[in-house]
C-alpha positions as CSV (number, residue, x, y, z in Angstrom):
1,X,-8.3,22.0,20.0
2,X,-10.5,22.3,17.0
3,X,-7.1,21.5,14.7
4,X,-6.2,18.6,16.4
5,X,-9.8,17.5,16.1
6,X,-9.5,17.7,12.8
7,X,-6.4,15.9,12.3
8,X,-8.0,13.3,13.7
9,X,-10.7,13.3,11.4
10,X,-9.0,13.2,8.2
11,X,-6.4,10.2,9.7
12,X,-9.8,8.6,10.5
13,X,-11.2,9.7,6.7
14,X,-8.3,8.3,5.3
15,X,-7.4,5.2,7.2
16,X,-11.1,4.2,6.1
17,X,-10.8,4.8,2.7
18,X,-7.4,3.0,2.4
19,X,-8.0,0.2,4.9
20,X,-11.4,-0.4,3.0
21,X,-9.5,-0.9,-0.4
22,X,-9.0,-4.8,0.4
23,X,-12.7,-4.8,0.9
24,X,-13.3,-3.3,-2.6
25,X,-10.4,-5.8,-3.6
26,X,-12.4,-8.9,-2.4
27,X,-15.8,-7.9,-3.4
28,X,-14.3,-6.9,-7.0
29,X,-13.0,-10.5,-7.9
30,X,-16.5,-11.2,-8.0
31,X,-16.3,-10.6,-11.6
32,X,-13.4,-9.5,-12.4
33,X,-9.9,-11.5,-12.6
34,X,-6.7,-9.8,-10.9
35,X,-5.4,-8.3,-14.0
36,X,-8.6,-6.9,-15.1
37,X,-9.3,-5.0,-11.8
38,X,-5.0,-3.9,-11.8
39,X,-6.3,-2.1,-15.1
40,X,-9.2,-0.7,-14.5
41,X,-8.1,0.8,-11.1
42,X,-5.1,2.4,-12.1
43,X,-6.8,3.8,-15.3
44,X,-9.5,5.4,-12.8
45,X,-6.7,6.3,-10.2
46,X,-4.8,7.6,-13.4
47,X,-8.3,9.8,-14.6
48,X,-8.6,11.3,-10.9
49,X,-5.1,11.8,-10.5
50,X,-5.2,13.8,-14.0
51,X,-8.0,16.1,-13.0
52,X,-6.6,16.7,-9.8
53,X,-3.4,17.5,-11.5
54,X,-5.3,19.9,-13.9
55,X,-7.1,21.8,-11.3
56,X,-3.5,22.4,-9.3
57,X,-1.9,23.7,-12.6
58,X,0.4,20.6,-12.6
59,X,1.8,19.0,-15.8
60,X,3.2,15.7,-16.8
61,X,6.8,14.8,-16.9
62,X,7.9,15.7,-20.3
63,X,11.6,14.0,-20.3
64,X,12.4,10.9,-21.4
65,X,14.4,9.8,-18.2
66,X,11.6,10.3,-15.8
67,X,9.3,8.1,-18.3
68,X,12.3,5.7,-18.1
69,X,11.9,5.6,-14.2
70,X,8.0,5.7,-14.6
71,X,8.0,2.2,-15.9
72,X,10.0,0.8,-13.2
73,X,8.1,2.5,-10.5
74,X,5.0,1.7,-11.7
75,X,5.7,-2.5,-12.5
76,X,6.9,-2.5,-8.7
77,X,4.8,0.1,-7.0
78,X,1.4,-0.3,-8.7
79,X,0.8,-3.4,-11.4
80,X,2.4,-6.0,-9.5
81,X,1.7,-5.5,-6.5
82,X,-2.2,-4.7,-7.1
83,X,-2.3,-8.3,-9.2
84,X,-0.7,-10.0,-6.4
85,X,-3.1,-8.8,-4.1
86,X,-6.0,-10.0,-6.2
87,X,-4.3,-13.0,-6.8
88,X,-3.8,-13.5,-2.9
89,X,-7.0,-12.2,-1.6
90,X,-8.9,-15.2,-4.0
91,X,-7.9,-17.4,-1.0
92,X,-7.2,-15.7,1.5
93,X,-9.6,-13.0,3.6
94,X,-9.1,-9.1,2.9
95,X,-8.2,-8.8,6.3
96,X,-5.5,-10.8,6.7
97,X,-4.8,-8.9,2.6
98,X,-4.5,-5.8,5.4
99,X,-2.2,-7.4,7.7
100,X,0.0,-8.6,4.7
101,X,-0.1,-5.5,3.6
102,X,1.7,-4.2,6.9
103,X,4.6,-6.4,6.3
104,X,6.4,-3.4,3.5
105,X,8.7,-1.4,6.5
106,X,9.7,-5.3,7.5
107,X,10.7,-6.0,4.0
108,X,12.6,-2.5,3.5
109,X,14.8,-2.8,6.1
110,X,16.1,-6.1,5.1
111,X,16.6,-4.9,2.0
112,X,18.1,-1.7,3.1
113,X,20.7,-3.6,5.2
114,X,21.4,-6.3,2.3
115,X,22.1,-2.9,-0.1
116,X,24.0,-1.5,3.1
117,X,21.8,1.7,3.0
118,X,20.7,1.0,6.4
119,X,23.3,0.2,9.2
120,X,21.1,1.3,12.1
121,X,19.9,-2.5,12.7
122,X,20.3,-2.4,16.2
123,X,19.1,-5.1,18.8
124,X,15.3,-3.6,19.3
125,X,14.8,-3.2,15.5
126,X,16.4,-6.7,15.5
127,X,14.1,-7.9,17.8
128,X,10.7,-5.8,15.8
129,X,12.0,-7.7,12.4
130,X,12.2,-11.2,13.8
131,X,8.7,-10.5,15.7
132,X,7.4,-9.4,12.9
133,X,7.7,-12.5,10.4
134,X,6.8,-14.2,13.5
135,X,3.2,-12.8,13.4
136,X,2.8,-13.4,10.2
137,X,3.7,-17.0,10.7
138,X,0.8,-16.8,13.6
139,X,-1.3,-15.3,11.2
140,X,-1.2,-18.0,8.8
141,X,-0.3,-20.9,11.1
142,X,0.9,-23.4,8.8
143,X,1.3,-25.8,11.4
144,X,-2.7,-26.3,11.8
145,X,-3.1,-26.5,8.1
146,X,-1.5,-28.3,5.2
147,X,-1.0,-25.7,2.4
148,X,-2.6,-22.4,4.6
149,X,1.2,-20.7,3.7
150,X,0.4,-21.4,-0.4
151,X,-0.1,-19.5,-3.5
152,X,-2.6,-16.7,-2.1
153,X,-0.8,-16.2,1.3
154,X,3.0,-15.7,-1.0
155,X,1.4,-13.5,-3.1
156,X,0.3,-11.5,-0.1
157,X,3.6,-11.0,1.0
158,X,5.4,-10.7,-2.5
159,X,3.1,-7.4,-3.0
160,X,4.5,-6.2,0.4
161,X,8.2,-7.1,-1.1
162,X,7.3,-5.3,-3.9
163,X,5.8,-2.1,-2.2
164,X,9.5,-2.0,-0.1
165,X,11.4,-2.2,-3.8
166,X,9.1,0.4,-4.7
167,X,9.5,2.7,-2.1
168,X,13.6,2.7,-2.5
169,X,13.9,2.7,-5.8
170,X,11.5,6.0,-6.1
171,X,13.0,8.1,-2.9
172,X,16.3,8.0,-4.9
173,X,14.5,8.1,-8.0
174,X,11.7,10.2,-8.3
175,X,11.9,13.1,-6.9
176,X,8.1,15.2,-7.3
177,X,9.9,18.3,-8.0
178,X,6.6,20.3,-6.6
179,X,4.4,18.5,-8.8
180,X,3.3,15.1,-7.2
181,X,-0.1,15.0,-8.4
182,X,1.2,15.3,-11.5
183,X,3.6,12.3,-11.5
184,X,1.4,10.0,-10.2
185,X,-1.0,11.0,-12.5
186,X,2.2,9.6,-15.3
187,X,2.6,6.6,-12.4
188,X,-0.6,5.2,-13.2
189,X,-0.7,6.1,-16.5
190,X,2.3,3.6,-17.3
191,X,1.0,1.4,-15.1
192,X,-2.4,0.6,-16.8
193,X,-0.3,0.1,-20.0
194,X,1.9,-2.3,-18.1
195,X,-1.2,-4.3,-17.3
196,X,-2.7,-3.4,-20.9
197,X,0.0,-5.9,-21.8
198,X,-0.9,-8.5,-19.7
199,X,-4.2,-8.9,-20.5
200,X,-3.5,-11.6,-22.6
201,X,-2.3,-13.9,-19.5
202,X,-5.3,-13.1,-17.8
203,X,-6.7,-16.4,-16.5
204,X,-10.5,-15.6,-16.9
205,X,-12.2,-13.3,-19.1
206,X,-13.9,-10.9,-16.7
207,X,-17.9,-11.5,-15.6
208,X,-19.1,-8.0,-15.1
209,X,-22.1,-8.0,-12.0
210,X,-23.3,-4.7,-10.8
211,X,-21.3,-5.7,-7.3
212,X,-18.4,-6.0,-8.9
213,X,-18.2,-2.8,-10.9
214,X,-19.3,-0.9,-7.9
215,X,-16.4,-2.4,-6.0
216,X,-13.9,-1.3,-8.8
217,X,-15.0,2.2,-9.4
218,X,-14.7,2.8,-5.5
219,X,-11.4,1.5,-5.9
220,X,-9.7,3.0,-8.7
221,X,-11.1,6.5,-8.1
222,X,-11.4,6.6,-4.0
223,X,-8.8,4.1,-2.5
224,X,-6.4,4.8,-5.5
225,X,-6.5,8.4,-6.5
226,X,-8.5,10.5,-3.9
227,X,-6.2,9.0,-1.0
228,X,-3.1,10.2,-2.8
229,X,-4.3,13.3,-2.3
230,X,-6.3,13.6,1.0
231,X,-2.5,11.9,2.3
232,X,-0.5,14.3,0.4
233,X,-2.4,17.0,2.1
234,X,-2.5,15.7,5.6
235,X,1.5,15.2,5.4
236,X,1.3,18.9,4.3
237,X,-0.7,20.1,7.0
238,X,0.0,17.8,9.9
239,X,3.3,16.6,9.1
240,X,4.9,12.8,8.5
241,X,4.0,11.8,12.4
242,X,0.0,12.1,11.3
243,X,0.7,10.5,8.0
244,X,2.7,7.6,9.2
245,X,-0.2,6.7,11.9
246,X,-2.3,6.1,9.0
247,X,-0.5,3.2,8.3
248,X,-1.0,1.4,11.6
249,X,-4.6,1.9,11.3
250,X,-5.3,0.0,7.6
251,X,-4.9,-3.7,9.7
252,X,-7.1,-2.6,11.9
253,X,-9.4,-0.9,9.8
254,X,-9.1,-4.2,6.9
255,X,-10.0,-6.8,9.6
256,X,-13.0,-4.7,11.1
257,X,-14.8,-4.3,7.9
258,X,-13.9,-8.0,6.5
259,X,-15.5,-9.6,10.0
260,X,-18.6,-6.7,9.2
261,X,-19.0,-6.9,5.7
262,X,-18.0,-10.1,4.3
263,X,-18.7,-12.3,7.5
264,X,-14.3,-13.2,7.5
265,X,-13.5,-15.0,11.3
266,X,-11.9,-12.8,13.7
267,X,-10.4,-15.6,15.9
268,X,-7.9,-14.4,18.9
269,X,-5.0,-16.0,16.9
270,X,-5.7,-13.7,13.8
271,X,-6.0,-10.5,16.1
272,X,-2.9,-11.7,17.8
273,X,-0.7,-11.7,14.8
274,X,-1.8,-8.8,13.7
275,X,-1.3,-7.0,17.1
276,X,2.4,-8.8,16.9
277,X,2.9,-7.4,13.2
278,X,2.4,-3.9,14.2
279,X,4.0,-4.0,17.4
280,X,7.0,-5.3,15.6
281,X,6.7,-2.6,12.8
282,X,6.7,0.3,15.7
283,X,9.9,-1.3,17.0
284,X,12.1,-1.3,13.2
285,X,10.9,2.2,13.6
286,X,12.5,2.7,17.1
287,X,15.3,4.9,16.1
288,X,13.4,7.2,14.0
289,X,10.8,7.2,16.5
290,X,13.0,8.4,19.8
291,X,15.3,10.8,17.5
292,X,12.5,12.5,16.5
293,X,13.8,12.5,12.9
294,X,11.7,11.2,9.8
295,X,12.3,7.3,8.8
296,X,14.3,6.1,6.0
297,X,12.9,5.3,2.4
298,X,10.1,2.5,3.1
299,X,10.8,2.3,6.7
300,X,6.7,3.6,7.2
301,X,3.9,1.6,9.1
302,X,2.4,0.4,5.3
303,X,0.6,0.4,2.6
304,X,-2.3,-0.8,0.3
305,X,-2.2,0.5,-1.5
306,X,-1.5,1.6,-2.4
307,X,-1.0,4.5,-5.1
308,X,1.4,6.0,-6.5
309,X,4.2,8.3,-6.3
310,X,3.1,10.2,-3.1
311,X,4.7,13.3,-2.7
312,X,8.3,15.1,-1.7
313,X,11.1,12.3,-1.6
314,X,12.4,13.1,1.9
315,X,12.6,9.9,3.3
316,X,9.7,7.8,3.3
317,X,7.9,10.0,5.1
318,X,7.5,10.8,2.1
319,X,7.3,7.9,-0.3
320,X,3.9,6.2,-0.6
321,X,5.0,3.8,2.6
322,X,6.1,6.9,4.7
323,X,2.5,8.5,3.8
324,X,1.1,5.9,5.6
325,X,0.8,3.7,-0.9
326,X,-2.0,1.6,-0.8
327,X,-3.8,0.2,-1.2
């Protein structure tokens, strides 16, 4: 009794602190511009990662070939898709950034059937990717509003896109090797330098209020580095089931606080579309679901976020969508 009690508190813990990185997110681009708060939270996701890593006797990759496969990780899994979602969330509310964010199993499996990694697209999952795009066209409702689907809404769902080539890439990739703190410690590392480079695009030099720093340091050290490792520990303790509800809960969690906090409408279309997003994400899932065997690379309920490299590459139960990265 008591350990299922406290499985559900740390799903609870850690769908809050994940699901409340697109609050952070919003309230950060008070001052700062999407590639300035890329930077500064993965150098502070980086930081706790490291000491984390320390304290667990972990060390950094040392080879070049894992550096090599770093960089691409990190472009796909952390600097482009956190700038997107700063870029998107400019526009658009930080709970819809949520739902958005719930679009990366959707995206997977596409790409896993265009790569012909996936063959098990049968008529329910079928029927879950269809609903799904659907919802998010309910979501946004383009229909109602000339230019709703723009710029912020695409970058939305390019950082889901991303997340999915993310996820594949590093199950086959990146292997943790019994040291995942460690490499996403080097994730985020090679991240920030990524961004470091594009500092020079950045649009607007960034405007520093006490909000927005707050909002950043949350960010980068509790919805960045600390829910890498309250995850990696719950899919060690409870197993991928636990870890994979996490992800269902970050809509939820994203459009609560947004309403709350930042005064964002909850209208019955908006709630609809999301319910419709994660219904359709359960039912891509369907197979792994009634087998009782883990899902595929990226075939999870989400992420925001976000992180990094998030522990063994089984499956994505194991890949930062499977654990529940983002935020």
């Amino acid at each position: 009794m008591n350990g299922g009690r406290g499985a559900l508190v740390r799903i609870g813990a850690l769908a809050l602190l994940w699901g409340s990185g697109f609050l952070w997110i919003k309230l950060a681009l008070t001052g700062l511009s999407p590639v300035h708060l890329t930077l500064v939270r993965c150098a502070l996701g980086a930081l706790t990662l490291l000491a984390l890593a320390f304290a667990a006797r972990q060390r950094l990759p040392r080879d070049r070939r894992t550096w090599g496969r770093l960089v691409i990780a990190a472009f796909f899994c952390n600097a482009l898709p956190f700038a997107l979602f700063g870029i998107g969330e400019r526009t658009v509310d930080s709970g819809i950034a949520g739902v958005m964010n719930a679009t990366t199993p959707l995206w997977s499996l596409l790409i896993g059937v265009a790569l012909g990694t996936d063959r098990r697209l049968n008529p329910v999952r079928l029927l879950g990717l269809a609903l799904g795009f659907g919802g998010v066209l309910v979501i946004f409702a383009p229909w109602q509003q000339a230019g709703l689907l723009s710029a912020g809404a695409l970058a939305l769902l390019g950082a889901g896109l991303s997340y999915a080539i993310a996820f594949a890439y590093m199950a086959r990739k990146l292997p943790p090797d019994g040291a995942p703190l460690a490499l996403s410690a080097a994730q985020l590392m090679t991240a920030t330098a990524l961004t470091a480079v594009a500092l020079p695009v950045a649009s607007t030099a960034p405007h520093l209020t006490l909000t927005a720093v707050v909002a950043v340091t949350i960010l980068g050290v509790f919805g960045t580095g600390i829910t890498f490792y309250l995850n990696y520990r719950l899919l060690t303790d409870e197993g991928p089931t636990a870890a994979a509800t996490v992800g269902y809960l970050l809509p939820v969690v994203s459009i609560g606080l947004g309403a709350l906090f930042l005064g964002e409408p909850l209208t019955p279309r908006v709630v609809g579309g999301m319910v419709i997003v994660l219904v359709a994400v359960g039912l891509t899932r369907w197979k792994a679901v009634t087998t009782g065997a883990p899902p595929r690379a990226g075939g999870s309920a989400t992420r925001n976020p976000p992180n990094a490299a998030q522990v063994p590459a089984k499956g994505p139960a194991s890949s930062p969508a499977g654990l529940a990265v983002p935020k």
